[in-house]
C-alpha positions in Angstrom: 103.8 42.9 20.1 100.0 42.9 19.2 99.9 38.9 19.0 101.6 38.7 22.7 99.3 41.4 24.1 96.0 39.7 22.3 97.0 36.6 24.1 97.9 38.3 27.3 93.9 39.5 26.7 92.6 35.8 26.8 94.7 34.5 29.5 98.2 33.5 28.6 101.4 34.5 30.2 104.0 35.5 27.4 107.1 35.5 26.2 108.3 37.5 23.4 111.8 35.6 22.3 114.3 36.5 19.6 115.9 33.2 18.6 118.1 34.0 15.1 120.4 37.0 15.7 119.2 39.8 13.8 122.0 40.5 11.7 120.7 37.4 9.8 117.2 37.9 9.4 114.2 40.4 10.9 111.9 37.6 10.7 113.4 36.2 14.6 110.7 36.7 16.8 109.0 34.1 18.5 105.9 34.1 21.4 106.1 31.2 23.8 102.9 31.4 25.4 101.1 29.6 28.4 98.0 29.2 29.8 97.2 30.6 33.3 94.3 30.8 35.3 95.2 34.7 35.7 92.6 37.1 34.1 93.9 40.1 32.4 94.1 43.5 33.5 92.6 47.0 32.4 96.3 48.3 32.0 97.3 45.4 29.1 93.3 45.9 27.3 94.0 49.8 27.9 97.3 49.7 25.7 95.9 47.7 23.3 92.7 49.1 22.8 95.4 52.8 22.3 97.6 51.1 20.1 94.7 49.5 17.6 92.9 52.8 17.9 96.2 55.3 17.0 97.0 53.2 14.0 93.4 52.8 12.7 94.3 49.0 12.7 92.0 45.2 13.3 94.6 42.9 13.7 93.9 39.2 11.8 94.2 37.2 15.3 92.0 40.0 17.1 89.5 38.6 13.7 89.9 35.1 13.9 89.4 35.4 17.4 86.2 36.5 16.6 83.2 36.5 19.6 86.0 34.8 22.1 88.3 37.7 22.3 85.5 40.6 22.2 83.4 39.1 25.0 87.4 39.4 27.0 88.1 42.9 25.8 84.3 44.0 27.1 85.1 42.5 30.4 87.5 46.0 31.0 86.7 49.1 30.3 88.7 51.8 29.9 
């Protein structure tokens, strides 16, 4: 969920798919994601921002990411 909404951040439409049934495995989830010339909103940076803050969490891709996905997140404010 964190992965789909930090690339809904920078851009992408996304699509959160479970492709193995999970009675085999929890490890099922894939994000198909695309490239749109859509910014993003204050309600997607809003959620996030809440979610990261209430678990006291950095996410790695919000890391590698680096200067590319803070310069997006300052864009919005809350």
């Amino acid at each position: 969920s964190l992965r789909a909404s930090v690339l809904r951040i920078m851009g992408y439409h996304t699509e959160v798919i479970e492709f193995v049934s999970a009675e085999h495995t929890t490890k099922n989830v894939m994000i198909r994601a695309f490239k749109t010339p859509k910014t993003c909103n204050d309600i997607v940076v809003a959620e996030y921002r809440r979610f990261v803050d209430f678990w006291g969490i950095t996410p790695a891709i919000q890391i590698m990411l680096g200067e590319r996905f803070e310069k997006c997140l300052k864009k919005y404010s809350e």
